[in-house]
MIRO-870270 format. One record per residue (C-alpha): residue in one letter; chain; x, y, z. Coordinates in nm, 4 decimals, always signed. Layout:
# MIRO-870270
<r r="A" c="A" c1="X" c2="Y" c3="Z"/>
...
//
This chain:
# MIRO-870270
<r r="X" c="A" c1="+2.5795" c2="-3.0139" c3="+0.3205"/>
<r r="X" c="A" c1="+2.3154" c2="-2.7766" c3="+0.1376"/>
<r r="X" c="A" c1="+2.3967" c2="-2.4208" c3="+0.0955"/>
<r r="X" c="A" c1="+2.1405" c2="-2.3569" c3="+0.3389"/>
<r r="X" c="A" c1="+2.3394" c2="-2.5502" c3="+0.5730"/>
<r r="X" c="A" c1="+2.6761" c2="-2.3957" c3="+0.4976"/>
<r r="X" c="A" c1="+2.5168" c2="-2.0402" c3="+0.4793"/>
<r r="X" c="A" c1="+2.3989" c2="-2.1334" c3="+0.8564"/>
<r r="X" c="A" c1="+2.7358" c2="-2.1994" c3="+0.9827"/>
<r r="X" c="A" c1="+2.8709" c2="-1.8807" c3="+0.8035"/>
<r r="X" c="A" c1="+2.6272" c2="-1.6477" c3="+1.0272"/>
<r r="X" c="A" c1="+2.6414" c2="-1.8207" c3="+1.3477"/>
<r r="X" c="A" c1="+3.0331" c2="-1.9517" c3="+1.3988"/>
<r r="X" c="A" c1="+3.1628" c2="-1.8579" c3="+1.6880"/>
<r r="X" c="A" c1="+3.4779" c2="-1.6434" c3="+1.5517"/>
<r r="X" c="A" c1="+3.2334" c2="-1.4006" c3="+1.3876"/>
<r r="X" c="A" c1="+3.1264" c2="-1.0848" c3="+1.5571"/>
<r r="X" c="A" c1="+2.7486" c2="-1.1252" c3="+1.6012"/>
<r r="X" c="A" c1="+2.5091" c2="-1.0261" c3="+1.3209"/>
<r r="X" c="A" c1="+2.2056" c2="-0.8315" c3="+1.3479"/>
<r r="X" c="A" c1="+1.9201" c2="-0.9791" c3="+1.2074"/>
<r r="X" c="A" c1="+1.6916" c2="-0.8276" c3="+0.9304"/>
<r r="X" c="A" c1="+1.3560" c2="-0.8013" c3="+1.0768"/>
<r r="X" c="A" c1="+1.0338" c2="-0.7007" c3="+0.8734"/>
<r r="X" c="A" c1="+0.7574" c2="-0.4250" c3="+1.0820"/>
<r r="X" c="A" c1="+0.4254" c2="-0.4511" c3="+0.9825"/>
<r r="X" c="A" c1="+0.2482" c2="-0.1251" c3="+0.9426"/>
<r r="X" c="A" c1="-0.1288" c2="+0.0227" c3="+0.8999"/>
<r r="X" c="A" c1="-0.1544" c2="+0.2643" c3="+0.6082"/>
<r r="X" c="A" c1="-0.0465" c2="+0.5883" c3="+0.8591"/>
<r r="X" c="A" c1="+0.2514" c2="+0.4350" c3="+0.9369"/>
<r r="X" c="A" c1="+0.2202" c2="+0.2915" c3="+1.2871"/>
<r r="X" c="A" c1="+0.2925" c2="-0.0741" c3="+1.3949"/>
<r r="X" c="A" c1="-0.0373" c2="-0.3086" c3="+1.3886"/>
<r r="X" c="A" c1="+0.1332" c2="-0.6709" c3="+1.3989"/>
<r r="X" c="A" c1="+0.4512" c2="-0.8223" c3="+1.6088"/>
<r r="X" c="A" c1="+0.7747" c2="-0.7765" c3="+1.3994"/>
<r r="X" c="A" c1="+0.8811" c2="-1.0862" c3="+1.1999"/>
<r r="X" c="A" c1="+1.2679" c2="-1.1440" c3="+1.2627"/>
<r r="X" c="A" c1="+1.4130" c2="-1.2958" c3="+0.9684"/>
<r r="X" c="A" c1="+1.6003" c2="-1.6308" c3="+1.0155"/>
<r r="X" c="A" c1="+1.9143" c2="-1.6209" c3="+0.8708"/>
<r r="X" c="A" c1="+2.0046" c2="-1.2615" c3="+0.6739"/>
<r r="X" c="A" c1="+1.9848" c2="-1.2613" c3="+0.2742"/>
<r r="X" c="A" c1="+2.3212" c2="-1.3169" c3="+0.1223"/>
<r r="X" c="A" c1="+2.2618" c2="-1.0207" c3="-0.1516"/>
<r r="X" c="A" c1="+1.9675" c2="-0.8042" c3="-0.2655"/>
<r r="X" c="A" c1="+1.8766" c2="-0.6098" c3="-0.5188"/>
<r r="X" c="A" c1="+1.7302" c2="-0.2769" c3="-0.5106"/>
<r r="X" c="A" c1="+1.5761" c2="-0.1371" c3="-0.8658"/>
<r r="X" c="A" c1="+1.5216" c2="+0.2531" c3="-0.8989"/>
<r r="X" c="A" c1="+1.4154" c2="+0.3866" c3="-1.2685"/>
<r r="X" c="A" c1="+1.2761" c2="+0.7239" c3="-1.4224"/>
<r r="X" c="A" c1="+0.9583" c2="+0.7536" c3="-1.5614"/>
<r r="X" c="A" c1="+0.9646" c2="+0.9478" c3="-1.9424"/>
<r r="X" c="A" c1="+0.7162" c2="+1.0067" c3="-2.1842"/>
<r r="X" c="A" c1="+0.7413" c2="+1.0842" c3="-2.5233"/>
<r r="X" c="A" c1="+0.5642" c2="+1.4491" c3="-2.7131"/>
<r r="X" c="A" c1="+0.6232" c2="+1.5671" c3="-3.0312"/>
<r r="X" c="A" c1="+0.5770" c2="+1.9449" c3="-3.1046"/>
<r r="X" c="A" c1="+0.4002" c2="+2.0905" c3="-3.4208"/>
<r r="X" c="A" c1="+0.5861" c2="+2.0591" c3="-3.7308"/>
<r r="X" c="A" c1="+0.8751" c2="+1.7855" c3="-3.5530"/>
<r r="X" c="A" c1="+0.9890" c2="+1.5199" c3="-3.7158"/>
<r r="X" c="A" c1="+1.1035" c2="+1.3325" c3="-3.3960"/>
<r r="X" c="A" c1="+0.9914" c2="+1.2502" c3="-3.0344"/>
<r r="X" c="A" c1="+1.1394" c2="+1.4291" c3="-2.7079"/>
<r r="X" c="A" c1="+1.1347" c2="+1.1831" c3="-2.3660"/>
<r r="X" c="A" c1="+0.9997" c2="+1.4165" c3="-2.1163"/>
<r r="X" c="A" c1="+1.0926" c2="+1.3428" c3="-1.7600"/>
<r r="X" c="A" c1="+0.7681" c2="+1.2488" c3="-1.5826"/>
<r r="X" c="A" c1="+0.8919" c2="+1.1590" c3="-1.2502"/>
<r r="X" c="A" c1="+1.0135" c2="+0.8267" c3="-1.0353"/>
<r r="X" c="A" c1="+0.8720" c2="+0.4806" c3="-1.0800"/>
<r r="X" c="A" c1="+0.8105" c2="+0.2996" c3="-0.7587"/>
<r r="X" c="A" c1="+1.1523" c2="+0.0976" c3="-0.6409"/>
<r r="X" c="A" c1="+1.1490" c2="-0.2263" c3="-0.5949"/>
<r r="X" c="A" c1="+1.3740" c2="-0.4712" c3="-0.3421"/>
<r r="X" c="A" c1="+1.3886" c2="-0.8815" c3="-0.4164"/>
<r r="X" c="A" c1="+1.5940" c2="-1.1335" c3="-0.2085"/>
<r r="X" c="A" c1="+1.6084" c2="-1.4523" c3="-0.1219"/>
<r r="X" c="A" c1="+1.5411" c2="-1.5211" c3="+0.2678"/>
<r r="X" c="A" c1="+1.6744" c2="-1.9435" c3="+0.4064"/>
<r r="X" c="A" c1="+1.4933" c2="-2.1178" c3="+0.6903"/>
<r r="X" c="A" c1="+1.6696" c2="-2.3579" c3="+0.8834"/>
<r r="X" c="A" c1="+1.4471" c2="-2.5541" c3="+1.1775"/>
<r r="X" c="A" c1="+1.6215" c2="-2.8501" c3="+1.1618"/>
<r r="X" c="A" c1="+1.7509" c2="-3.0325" c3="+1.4980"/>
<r r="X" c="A" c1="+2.0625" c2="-2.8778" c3="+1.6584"/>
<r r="X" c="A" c1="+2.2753" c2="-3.1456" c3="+1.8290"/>
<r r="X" c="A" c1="+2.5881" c2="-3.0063" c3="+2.0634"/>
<r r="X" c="A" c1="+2.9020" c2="-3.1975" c3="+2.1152"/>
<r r="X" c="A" c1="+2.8305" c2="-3.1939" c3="+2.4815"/>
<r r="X" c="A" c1="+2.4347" c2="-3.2798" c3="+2.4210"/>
<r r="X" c="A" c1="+2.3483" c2="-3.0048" c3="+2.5578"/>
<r r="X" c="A" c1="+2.0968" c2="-2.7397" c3="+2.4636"/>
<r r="X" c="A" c1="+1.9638" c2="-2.9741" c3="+2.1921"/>
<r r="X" c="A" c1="+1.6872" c2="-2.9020" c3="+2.0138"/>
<r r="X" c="A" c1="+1.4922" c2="-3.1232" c3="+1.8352"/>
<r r="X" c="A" c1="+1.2937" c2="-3.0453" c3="+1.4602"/>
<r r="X" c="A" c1="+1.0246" c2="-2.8276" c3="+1.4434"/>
<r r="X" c="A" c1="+0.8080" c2="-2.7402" c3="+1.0817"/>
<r r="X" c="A" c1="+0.9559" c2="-2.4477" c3="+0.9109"/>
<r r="X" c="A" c1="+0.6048" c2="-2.3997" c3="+0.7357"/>
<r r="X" c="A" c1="+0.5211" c2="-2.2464" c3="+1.0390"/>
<r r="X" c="A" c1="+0.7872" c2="-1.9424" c3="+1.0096"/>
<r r="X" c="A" c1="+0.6490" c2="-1.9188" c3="+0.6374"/>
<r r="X" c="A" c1="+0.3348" c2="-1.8729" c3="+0.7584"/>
<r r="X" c="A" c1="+0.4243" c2="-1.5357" c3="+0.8870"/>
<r r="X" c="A" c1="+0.5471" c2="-1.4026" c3="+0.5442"/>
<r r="X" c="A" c1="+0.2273" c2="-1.5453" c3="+0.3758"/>
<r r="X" c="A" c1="-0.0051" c2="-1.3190" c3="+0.6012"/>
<r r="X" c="A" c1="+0.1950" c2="-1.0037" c3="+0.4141"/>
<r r="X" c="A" c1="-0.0238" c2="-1.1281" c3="+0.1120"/>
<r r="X" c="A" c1="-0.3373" c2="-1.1238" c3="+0.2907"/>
<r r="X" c="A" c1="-0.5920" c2="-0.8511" c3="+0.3762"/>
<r r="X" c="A" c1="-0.5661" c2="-0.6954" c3="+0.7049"/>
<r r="X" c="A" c1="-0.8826" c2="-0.6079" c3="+0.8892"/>
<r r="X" c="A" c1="-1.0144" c2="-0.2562" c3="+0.7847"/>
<r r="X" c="A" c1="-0.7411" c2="-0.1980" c3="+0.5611"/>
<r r="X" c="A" c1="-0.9168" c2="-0.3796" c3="+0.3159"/>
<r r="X" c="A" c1="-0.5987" c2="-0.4378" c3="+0.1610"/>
<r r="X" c="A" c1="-0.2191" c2="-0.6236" c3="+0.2578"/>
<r r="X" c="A" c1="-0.0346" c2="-0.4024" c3="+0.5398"/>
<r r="X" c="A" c1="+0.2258" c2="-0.1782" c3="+0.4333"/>
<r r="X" c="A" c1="+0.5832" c2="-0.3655" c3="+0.5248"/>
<r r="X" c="A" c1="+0.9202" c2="-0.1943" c3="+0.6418"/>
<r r="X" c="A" c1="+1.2631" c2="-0.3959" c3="+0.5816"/>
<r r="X" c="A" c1="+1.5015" c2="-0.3491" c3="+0.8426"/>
<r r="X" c="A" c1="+1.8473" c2="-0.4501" c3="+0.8210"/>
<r r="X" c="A" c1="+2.1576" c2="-0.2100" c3="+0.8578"/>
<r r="X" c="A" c1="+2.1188" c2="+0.1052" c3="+0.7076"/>
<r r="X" c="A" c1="+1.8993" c2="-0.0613" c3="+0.4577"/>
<r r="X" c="A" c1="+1.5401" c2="+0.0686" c3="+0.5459"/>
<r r="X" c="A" c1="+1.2600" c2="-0.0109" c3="+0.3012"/>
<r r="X" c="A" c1="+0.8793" c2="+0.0570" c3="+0.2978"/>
<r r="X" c="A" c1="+0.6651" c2="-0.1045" c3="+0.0409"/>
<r r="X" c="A" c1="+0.4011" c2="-0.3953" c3="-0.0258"/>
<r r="X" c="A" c1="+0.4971" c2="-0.7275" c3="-0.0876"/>
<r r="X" c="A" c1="+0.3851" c2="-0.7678" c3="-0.4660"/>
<r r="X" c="A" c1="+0.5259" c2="-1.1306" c3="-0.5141"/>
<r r="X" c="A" c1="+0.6200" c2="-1.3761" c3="-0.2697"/>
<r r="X" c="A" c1="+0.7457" c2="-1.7607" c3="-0.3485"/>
<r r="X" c="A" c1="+0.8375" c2="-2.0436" c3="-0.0796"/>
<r r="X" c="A" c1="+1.0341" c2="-2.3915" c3="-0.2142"/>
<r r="X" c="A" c1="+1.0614" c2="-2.6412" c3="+0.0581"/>
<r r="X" c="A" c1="+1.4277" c2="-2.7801" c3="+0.0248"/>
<r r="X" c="A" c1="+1.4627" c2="-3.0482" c3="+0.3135"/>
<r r="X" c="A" c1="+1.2343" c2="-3.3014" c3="+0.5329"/>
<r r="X" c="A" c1="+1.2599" c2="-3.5484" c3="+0.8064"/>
<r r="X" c="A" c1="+1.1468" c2="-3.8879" c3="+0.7548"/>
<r r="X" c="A" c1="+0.7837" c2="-3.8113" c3="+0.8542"/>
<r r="X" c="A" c1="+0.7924" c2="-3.5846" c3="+0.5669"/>
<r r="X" c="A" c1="+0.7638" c2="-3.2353" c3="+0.8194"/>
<r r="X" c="A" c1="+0.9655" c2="-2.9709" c3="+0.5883"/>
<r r="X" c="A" c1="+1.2485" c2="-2.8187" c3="+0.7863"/>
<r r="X" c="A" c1="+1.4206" c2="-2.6124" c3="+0.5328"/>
<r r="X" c="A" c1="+1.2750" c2="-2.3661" c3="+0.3033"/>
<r r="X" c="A" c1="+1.3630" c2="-2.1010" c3="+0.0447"/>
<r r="X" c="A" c1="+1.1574" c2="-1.8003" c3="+0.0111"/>
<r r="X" c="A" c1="+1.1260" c2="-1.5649" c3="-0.2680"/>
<r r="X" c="A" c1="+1.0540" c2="-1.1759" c3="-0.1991"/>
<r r="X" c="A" c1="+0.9365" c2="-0.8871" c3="-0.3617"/>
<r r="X" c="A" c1="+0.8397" c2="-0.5883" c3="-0.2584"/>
<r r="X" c="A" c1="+0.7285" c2="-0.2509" c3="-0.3910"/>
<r r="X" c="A" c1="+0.7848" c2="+0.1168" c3="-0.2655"/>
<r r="X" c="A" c1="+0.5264" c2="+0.3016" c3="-0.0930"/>
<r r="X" c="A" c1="+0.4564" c2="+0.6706" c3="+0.0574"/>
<r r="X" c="A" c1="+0.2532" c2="+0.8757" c3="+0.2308"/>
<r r="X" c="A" c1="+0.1002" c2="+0.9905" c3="-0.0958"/>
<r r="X" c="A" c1="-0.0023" c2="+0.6897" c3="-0.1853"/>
<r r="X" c="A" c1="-0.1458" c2="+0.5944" c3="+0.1387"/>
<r r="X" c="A" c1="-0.3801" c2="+0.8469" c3="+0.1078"/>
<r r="X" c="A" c1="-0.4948" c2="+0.7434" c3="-0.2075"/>
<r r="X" c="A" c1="-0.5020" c2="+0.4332" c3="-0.1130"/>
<r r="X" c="A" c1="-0.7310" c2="+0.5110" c3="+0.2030"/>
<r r="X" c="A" c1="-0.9314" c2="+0.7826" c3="+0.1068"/>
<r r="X" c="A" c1="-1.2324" c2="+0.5351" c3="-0.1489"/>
<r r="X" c="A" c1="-1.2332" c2="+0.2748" c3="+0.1520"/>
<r r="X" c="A" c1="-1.2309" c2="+0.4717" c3="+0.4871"/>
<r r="X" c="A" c1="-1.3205" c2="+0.8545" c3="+0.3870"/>
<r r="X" c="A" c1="-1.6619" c2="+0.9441" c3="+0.5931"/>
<r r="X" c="A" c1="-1.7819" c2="+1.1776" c3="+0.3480"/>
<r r="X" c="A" c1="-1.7096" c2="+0.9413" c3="+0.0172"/>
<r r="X" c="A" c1="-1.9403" c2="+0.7710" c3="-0.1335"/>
<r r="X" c="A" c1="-1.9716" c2="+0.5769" c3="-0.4665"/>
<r r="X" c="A" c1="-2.2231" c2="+0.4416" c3="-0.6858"/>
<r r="X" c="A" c1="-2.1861" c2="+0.1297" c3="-0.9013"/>
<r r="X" c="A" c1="-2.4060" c2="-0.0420" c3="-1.1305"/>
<r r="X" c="A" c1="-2.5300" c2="-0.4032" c3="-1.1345"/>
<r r="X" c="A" c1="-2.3591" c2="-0.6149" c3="-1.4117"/>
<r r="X" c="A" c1="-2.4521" c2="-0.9676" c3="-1.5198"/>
<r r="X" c="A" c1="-2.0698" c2="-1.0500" c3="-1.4368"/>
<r r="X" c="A" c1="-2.0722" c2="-0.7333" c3="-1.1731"/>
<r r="X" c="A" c1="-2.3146" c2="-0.8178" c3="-0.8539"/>
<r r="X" c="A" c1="-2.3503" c2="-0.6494" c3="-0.4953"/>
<r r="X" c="A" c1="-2.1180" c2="-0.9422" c3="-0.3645"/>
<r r="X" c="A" c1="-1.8366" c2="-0.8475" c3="-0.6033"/>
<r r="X" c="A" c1="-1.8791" c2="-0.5129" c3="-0.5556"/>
<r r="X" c="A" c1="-1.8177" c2="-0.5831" c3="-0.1395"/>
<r r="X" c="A" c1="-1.4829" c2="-0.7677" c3="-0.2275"/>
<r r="X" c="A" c1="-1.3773" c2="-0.4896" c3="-0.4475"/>
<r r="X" c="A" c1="-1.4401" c2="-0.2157" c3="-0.2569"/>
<r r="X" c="A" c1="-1.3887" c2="-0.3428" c3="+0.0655"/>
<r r="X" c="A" c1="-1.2216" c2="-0.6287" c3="-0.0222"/>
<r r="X" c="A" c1="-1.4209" c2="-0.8432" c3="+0.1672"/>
<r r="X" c="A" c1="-1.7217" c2="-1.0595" c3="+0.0226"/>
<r r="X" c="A" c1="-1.9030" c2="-1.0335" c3="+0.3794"/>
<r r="X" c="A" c1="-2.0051" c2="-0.6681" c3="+0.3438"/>
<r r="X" c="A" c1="-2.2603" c2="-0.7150" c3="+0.0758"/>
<r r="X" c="A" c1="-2.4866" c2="-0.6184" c3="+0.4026"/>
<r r="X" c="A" c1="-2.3753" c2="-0.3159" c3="+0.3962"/>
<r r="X" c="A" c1="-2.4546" c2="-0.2084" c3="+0.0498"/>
<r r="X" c="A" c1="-2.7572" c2="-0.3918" c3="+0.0640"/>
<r r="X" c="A" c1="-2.8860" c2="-0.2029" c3="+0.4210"/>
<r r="X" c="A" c1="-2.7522" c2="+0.1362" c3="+0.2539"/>
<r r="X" c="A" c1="-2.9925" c2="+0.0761" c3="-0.0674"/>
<r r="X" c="A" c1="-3.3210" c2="-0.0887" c3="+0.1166"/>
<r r="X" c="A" c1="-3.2056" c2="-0.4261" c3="-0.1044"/>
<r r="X" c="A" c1="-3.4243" c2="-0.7299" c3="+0.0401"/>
<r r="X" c="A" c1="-3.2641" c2="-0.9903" c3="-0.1916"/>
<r r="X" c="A" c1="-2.9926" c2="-0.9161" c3="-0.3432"/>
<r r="X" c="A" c1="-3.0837" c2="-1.1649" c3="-0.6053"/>
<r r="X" c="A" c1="-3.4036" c2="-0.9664" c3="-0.7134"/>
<r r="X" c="A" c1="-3.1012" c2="-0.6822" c3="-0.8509"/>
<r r="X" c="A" c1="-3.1887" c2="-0.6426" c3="-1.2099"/>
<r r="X" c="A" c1="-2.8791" c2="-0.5698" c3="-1.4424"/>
<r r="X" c="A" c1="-2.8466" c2="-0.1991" c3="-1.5014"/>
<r r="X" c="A" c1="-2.9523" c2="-0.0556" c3="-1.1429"/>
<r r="X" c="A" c1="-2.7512" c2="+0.1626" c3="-0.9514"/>
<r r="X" c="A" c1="-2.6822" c2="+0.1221" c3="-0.5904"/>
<r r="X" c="A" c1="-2.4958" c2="+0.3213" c3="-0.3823"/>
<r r="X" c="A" c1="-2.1424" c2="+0.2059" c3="-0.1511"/>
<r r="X" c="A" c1="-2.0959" c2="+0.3997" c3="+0.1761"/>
<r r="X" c="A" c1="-1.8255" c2="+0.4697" c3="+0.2993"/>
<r r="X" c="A" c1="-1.7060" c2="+0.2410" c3="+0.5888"/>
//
């Protein structure tokens, strides 16, 4: 029996009180829900949560040494490990069985944390629910091992690695105001290794809206751009 297995039987046996699950809401960069919440499986065993101070070091005229100089919080961080189980259940009375299904699919839901979300232009903000833990961040790294398959090679176990990264109001204002602030707008210049298509994915972090860089500057074809000109990005 993998530890997947035994950790299974741990949360789910009958002489246990029942366990809330972790879930995971899936926020815009105000705060508000945009997606379904994803429930997690089976709860993490442990996590860790990392806090540290920031410091900087200034020396003063005529010292001989450095002085650390509180500069504020670094962003905290939270990693765990989260198990996937969809293998079949069988009951003693064979009832309520359920046969396999492919845990990629449950994956899939964690993998979309990593992606960009419509006018965002960036990965939704995340909140980790479970008991008094409550923690709002970005997912910054995110692994899945598949552990277990049936004989048609579907996986029906899976291991999946998470990281995420504090976030606040603060920062979703900087983080909003260069992509969705009416009144900003930038102007970037045309690199050999810099064109109006890279400067769509950067800005709005989707290759698509070269269109609307090249409508905002009267650009026929983009490919007529010489190196060195200056176009302008409006605001979305």
């Amino acid at each position: 029996m993998s530890s997947v297995d035994r950790y299974a039987m741990l949360q789910f046996s009958s002489q246990l009180p029942d366990i809330k699950k972790a879930k995971i809401e899936i926020l815009d960069l105000d705060g508000n829900k945009i997606d379904e919440d994803i429930e997690v499986l089976f709860n993490p065993t442990q996590y860790t949560r990392s806090d540290s101070p920031r410091y900087s070091k200034s020396r003063g005229m005529g010292a001989k040494t450095s002085a650390a100089m509180y500069q504020g919080q670094n962003a905290s961080t939270l990693n765990m490990e989260l198990f996937f189980d969809t293998g079949p259940v069988l009951n003693a009375s064979g009832k309520g069985n359920k046969a396999a299904t492919d845990v990629s699919k449950k994956v899939e839901k964690f993998q979309e944390l990593v992606s960009i979300k419509g006018e965002m232009h960036a990965p939704p903000i995340v909140k980790f629910i479970w008991g008094s833990l409550s923690f709002m961040g970005v997912v910054t790294q995110l692994s899945s091992t598949f552990t277990k398959f049936t004989e048609s090679g579907m996986p029906i176990q899976a291991k999946l690695s998470l990281s995420l990264r504090s976030y606040n109001k603060q920062e979703y204002e900087k983080r909003k105001s260069p992509l969705e602030s009416p009144d900003r707008t930038k102007c970037r210049t045309i690199r050999e290794d810099y064109s109006i298509w890279d400067m769509a994915k950067s800005e709005y972090g989707d290759v698509s809206k070269w269109k609307v860089i090249a409508k905002a500057n009267n650009i026929a074809n983009p490919l007529d751009i010489l190196p060195g000109t200056v176009v302008k990005i409006p605001a979305l």
